[in-house]
N, CA, C and O atoms as a MOPAC input file, in Angstrom:
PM7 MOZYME 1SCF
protein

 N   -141.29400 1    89.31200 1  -144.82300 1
 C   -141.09500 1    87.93200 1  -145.23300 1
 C   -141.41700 1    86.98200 1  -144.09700 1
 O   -141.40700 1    87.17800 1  -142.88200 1
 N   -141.70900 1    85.88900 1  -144.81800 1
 C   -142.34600 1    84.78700 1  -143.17900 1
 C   -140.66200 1    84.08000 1  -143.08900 1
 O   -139.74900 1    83.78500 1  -143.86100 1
 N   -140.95600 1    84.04800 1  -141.66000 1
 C   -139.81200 1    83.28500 1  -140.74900 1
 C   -139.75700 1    81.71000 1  -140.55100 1
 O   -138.70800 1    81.18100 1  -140.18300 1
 N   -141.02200 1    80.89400 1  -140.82600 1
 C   -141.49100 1    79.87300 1  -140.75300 1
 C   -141.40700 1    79.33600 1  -142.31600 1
 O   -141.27900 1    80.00800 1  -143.33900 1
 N   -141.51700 1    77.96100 1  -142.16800 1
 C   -141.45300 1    77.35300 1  -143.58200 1
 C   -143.12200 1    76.85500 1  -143.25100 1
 O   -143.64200 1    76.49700 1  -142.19400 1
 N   -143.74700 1    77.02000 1  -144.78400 1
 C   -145.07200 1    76.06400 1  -144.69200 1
 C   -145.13200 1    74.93400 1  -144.14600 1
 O   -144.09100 1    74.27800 1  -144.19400 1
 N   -146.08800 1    74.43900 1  -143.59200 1
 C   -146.79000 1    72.67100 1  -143.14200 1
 C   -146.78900 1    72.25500 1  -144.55700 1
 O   -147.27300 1    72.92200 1  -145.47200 1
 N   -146.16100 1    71.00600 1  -144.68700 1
 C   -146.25400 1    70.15500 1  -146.21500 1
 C   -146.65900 1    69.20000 1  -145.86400 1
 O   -146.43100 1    68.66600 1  -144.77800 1
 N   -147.63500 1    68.64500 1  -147.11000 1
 C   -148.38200 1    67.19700 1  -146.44700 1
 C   -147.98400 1    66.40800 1  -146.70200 1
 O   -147.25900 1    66.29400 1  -147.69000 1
 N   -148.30700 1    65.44100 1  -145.86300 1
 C   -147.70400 1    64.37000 1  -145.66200 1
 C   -147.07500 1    63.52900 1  -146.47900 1
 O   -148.05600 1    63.29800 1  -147.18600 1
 N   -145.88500 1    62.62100 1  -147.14800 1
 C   -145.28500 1    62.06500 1  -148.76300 1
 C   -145.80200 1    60.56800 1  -148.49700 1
 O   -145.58200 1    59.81200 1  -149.44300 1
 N   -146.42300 1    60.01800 1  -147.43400 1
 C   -147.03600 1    58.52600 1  -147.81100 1
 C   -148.61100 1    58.97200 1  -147.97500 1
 O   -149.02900 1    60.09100 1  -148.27400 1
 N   -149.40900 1    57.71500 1  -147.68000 1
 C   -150.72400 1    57.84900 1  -147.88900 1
 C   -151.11300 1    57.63300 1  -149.62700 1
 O   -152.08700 1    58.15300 1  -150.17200 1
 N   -150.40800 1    57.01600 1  -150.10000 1
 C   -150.90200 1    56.07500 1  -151.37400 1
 C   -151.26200 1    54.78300 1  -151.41600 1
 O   -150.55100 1    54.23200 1  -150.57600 1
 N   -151.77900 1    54.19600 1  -151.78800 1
 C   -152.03800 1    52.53100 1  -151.74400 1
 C   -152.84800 1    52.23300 1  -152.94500 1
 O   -153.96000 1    52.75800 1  -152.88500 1
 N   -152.65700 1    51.64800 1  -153.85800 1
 C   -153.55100 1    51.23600 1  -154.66900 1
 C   -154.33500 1    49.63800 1  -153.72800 1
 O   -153.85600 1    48.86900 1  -152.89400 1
 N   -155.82600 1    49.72900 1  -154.46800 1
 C   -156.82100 1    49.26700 1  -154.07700 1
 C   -156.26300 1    47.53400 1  -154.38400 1
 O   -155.59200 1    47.32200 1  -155.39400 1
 N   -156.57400 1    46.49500 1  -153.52500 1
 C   -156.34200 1    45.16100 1  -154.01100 1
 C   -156.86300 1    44.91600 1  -155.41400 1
 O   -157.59000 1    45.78800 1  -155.89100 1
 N   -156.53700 1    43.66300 1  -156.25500 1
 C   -157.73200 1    43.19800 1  -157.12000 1
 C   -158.19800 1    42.16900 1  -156.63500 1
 O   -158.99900 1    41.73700 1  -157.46300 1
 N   -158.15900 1    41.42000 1  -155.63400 1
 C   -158.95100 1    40.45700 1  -155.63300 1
 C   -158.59500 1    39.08500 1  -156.28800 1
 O   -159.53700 1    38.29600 1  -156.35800 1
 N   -157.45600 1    38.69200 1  -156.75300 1
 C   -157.23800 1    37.54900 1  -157.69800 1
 C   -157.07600 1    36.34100 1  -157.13100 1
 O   -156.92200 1    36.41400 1  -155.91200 1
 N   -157.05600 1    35.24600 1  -157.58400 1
 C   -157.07400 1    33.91600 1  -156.84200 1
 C   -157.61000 1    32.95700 1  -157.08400 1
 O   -157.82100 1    33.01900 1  -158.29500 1
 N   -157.95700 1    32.13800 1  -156.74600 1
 C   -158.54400 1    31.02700 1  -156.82800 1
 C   -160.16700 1    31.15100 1  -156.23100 1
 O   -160.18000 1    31.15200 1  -155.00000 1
 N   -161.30700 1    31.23900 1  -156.76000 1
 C   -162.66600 1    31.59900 1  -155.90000 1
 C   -163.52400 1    30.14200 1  -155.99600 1
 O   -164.50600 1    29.90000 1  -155.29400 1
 N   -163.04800 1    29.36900 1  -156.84500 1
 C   -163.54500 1    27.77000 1  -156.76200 1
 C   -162.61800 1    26.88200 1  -156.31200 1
 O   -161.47000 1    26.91000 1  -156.75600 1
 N   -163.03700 1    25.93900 1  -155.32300 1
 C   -161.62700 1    24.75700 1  -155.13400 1
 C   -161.98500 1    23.26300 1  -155.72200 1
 O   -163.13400 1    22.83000 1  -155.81800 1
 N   -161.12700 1    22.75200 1  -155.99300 1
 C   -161.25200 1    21.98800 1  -156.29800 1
 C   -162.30200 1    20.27600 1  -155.73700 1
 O   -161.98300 1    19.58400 1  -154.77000 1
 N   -163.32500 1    20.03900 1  -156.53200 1
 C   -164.60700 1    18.88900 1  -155.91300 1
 C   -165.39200 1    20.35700 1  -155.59000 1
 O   -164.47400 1    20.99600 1  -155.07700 1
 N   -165.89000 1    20.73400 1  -155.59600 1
 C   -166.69000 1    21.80500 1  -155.59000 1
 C   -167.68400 1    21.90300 1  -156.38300 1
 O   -167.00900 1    21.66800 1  -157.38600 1
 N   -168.92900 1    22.08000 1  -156.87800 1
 C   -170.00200 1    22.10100 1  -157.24900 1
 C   -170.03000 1    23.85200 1  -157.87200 1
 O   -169.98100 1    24.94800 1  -157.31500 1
 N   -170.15400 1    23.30200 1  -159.57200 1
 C   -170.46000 1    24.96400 1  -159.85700 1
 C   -171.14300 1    25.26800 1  -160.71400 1
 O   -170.90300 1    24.54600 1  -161.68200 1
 N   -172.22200 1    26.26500 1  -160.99800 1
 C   -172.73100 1    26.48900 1  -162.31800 1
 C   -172.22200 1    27.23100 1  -163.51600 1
 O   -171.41200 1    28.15100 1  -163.40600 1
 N   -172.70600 1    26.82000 1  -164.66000 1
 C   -171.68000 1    27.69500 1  -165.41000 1
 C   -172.00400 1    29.01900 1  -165.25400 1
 O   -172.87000 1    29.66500 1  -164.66500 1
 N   -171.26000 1    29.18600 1  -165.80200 1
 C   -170.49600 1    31.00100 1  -165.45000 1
 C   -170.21500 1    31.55400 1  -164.33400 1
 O   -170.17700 1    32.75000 1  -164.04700 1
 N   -169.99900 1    30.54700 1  -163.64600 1
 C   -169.20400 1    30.95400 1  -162.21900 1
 C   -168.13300 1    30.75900 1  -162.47000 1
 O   -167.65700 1    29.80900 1  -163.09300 1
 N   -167.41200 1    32.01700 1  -161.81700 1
 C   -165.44100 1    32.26600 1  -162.06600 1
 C   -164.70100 1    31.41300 1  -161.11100 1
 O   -164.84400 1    31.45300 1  -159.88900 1
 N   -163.88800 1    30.62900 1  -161.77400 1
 C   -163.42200 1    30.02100 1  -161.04400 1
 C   -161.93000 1    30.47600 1  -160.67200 1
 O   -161.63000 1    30.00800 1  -159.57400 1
 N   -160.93900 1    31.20900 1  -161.21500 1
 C   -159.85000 1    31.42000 1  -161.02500 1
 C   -159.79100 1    33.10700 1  -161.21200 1
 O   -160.41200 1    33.27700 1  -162.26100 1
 N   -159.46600 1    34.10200 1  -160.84700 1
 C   -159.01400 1    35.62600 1  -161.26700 1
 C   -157.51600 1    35.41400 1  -161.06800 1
 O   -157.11900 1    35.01500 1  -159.97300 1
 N   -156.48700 1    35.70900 1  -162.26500 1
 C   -155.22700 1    36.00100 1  -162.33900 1
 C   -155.17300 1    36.72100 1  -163.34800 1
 O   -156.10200 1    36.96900 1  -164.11700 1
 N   -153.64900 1    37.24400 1  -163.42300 1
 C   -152.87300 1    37.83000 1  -163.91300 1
 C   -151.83600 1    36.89400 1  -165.05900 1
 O   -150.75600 1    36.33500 1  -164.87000 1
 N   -152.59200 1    37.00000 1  -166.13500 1
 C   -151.72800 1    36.11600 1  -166.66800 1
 C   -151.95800 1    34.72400 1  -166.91800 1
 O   -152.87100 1    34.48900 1  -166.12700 1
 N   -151.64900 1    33.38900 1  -167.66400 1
 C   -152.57000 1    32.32000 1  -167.42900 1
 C   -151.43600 1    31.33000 1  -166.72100 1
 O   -150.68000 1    30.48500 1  -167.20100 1
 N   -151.70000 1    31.90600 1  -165.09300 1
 C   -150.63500 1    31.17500 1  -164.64900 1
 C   -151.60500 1    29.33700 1  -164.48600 1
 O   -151.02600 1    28.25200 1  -164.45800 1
 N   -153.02200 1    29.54200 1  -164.41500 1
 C   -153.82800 1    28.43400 1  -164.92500 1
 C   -154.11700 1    28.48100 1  -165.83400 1
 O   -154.30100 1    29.60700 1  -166.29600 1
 N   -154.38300 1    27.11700 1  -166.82400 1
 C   -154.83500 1    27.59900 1  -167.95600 1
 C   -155.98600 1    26.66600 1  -167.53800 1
 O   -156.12500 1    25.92700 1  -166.56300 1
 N   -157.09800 1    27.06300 1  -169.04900 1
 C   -158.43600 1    26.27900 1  -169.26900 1
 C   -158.59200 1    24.84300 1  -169.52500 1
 O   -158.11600 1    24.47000 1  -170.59700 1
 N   -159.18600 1    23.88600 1  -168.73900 1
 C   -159.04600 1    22.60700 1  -169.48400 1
 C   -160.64200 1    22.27700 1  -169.67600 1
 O   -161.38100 1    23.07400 1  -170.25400 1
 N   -161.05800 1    21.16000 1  -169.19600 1
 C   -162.58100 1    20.29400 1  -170.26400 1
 C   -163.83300 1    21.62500 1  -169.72400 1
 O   -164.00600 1    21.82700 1  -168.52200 1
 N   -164.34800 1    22.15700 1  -170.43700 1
 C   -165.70300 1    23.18200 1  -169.82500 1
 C   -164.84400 1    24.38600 1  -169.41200 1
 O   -164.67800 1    24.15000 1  -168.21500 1
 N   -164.59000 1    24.83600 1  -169.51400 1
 C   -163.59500 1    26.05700 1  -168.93000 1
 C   -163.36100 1    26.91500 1  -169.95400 1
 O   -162.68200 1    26.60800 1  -170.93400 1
 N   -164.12500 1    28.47300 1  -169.71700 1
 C   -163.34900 1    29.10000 1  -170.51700 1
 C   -162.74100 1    30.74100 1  -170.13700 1
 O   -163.07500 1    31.43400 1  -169.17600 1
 N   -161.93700 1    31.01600 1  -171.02400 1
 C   -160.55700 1    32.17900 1  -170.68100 1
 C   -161.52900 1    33.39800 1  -170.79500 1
 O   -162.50500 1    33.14800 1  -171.50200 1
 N   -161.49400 1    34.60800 1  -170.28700 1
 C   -161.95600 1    35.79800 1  -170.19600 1
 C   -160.52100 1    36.49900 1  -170.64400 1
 O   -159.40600 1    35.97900 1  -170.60900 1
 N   -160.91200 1    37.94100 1  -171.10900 1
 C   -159.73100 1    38.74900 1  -172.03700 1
 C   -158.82200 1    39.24100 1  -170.89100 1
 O   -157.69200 1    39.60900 1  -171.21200 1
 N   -159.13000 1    39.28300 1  -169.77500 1
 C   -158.50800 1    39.39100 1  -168.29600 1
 C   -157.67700 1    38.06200 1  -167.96100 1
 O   -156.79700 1    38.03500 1  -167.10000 1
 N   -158.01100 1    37.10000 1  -168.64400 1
 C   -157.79100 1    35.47900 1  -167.97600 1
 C   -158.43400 1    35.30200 1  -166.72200 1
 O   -157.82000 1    34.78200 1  -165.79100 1
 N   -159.81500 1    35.75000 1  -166.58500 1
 C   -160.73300 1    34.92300 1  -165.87700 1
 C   -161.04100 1    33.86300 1  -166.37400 1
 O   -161.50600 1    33.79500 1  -167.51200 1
 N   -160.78900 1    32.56500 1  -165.41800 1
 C   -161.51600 1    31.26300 1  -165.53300 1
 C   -162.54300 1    31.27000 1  -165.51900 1
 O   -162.98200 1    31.56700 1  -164.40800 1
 N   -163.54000 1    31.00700 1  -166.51700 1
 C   -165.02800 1    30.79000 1  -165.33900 1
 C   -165.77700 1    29.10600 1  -166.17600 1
 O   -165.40900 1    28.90500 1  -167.33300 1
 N   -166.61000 1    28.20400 1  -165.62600 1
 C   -167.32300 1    27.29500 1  -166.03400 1
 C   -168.03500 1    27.48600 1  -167.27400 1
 O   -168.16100 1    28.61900 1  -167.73700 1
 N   -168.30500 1    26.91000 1  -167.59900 1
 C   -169.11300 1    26.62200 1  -169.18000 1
 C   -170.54500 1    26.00900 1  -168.84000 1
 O   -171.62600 1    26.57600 1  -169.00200 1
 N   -170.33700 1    24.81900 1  -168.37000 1
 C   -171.42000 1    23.80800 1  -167.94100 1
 C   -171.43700 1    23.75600 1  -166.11600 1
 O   -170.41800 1    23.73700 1  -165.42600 1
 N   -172.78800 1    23.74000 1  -165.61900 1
 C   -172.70500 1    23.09100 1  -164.29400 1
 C   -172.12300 1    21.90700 1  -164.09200 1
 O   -172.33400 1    20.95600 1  -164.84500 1
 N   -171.26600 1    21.83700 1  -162.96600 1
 C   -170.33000 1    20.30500 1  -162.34600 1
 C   -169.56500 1    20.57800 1  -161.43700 1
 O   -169.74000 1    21.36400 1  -160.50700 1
 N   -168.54000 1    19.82900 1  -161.71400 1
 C   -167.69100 1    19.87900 1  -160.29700 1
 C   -166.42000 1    20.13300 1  -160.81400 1
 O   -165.92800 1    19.76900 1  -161.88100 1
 N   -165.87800 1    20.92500 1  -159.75600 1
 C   -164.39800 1    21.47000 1  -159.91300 1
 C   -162.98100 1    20.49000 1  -160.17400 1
 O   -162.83900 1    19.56700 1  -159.37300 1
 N   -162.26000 1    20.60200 1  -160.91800 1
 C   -160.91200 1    20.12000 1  -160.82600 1
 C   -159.60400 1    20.25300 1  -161.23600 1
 O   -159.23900 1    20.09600 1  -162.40100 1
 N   -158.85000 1    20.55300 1  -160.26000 1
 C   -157.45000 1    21.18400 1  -160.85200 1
 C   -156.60300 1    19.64100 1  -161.38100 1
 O   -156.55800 1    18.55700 1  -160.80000 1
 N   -156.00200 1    20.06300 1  -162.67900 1
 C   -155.16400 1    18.62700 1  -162.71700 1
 C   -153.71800 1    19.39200 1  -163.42800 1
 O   -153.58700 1    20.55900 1  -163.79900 1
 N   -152.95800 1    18.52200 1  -163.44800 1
 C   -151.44400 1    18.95600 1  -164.37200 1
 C   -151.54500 1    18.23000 1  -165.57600 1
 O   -151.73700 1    17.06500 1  -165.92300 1
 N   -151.41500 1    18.95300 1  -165.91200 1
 C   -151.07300 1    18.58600 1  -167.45800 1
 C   -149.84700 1    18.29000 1  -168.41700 1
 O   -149.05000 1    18.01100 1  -167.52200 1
 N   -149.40000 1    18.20200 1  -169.12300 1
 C   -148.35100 1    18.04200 1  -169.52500 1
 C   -147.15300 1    19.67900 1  -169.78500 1
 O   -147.31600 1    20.85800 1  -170.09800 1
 N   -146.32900 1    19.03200 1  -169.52300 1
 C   -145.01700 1    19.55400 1  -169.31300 1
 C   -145.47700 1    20.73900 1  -167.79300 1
 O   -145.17300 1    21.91600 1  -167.60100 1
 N   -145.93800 1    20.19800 1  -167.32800 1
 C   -146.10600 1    20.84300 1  -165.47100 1
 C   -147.12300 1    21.59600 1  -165.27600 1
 O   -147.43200 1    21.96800 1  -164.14400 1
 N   -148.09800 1    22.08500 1  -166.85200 1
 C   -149.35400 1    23.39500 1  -166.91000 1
 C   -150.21300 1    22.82900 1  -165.52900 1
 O   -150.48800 1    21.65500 1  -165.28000 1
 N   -150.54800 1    24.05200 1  -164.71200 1
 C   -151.67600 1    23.80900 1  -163.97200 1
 C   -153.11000 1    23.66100 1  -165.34000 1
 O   -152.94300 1    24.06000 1  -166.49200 1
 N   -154.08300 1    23.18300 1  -164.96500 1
 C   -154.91500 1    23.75300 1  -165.10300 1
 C   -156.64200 1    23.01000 1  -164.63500 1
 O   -156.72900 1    21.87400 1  -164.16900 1
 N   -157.78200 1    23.84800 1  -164.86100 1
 C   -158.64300 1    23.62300 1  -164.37500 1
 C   -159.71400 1    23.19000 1  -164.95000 1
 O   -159.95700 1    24.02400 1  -165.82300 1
 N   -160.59700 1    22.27700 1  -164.98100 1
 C   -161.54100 1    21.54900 1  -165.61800 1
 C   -162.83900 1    21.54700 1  -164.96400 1
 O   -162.68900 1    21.32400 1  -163.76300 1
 N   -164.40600 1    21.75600 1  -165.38500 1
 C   -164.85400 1    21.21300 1  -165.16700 1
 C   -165.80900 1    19.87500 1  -165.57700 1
 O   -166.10500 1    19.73500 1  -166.76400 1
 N   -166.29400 1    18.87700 1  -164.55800 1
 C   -167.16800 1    17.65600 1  -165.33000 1
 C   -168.45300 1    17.80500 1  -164.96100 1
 O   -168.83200 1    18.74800 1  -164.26600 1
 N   -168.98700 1    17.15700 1  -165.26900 1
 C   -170.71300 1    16.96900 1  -164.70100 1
 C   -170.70900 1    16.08500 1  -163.75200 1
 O   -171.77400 1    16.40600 1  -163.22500 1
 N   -170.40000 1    15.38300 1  -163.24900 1
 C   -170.01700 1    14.25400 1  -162.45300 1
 C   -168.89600 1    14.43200 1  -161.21700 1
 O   -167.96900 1    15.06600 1  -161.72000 1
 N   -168.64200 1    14.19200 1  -160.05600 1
 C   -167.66700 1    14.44500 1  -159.41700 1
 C   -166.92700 1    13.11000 1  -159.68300 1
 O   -167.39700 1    11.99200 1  -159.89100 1
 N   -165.39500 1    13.61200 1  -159.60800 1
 C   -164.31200 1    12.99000 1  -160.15100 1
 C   -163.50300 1    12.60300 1  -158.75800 1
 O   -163.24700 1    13.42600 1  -157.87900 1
 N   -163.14000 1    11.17300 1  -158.71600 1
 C   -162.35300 1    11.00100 1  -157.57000 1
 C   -160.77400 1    11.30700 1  -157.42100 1
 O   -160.36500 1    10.98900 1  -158.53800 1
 N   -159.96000 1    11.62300 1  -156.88500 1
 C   -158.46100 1    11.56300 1  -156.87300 1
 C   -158.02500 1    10.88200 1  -157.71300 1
 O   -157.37100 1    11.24400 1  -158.69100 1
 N   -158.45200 1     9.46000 1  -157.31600 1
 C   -157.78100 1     8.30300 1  -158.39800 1
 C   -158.20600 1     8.31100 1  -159.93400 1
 O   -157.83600 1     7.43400 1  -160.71500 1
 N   -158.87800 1     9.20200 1  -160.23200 1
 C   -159.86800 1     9.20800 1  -161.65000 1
 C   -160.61000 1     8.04800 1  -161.82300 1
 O   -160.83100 1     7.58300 1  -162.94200 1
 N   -161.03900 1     7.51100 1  -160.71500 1
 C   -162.28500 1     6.55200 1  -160.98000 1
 C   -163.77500 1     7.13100 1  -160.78500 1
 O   -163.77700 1     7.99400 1  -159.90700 1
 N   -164.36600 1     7.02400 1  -161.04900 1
 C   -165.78900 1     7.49200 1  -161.03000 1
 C   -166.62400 1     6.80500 1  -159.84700 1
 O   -166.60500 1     5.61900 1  -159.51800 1
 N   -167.46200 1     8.00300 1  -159.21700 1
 C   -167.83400 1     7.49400 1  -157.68700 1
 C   -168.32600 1     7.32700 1  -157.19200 1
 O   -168.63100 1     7.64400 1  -156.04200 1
 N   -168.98600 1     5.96500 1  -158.81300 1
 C   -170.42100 1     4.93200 1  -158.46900 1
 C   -169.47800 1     3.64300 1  -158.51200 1
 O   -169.87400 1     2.58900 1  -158.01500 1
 N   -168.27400 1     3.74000 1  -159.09100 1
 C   -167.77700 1     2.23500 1  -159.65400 1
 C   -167.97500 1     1.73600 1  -160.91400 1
 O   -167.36100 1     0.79500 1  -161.41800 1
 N   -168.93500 1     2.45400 1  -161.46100 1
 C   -169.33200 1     1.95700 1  -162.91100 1
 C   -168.43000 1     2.26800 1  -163.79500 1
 O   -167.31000 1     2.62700 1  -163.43200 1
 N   -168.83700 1     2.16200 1  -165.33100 1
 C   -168.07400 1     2.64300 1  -166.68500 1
 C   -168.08100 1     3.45700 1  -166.95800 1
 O   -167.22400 1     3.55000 1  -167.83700 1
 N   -168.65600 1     4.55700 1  -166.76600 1
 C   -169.18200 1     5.74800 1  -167.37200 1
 C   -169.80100 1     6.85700 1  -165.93100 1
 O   -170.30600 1     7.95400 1  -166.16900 1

């Protein structure tokens, strides 16, 4: 009979792989459509003007424009894009009407 107990390997050395989720557009940013703009879990953003949901809840653009996170009612993040860049104040950033 052996006198020794076997070498057992080692009990750590697991890690699952990142996913990668986040935010990959920021906001005033320039994008074409079908560029992803948000990877989460869940719609902790949701879709607003040009924006649409993937079965994952990837954000991604619809139309080329510019990025923008706004709140929405009752506190929703969510993300929009326009064709036009949009100022803080929501004025437009020639001065004009349109």
């Amino acid at each position: 009979m052996a006198h020794k107990k076997g070498g057992g390997a080692s009990r750590n050395g697991r890690d699952s792989e990142s996913k990668r989720r986040g935010v990959k557009r920021f906001d005033g940013q320039f994008v074409r459509a079908g560029n992803i703009l948000v990877r989460q879990c869940g719609t902790r953003i949701y879709p607003g003007k040009n924006v649409g949901m993937g079965r994952d809840y990837t954000l991604f653009a619809l139309i080329d424009g510019y990025v923008r996170f706004e709140i929405g009612r009752g506190g929703r993040k969510r993300v929009s894009v326009y064709p036009h860049p949009v100022r803080p104040d929501g004025a437009s950033p020639n001065g004009g009407d349109g």
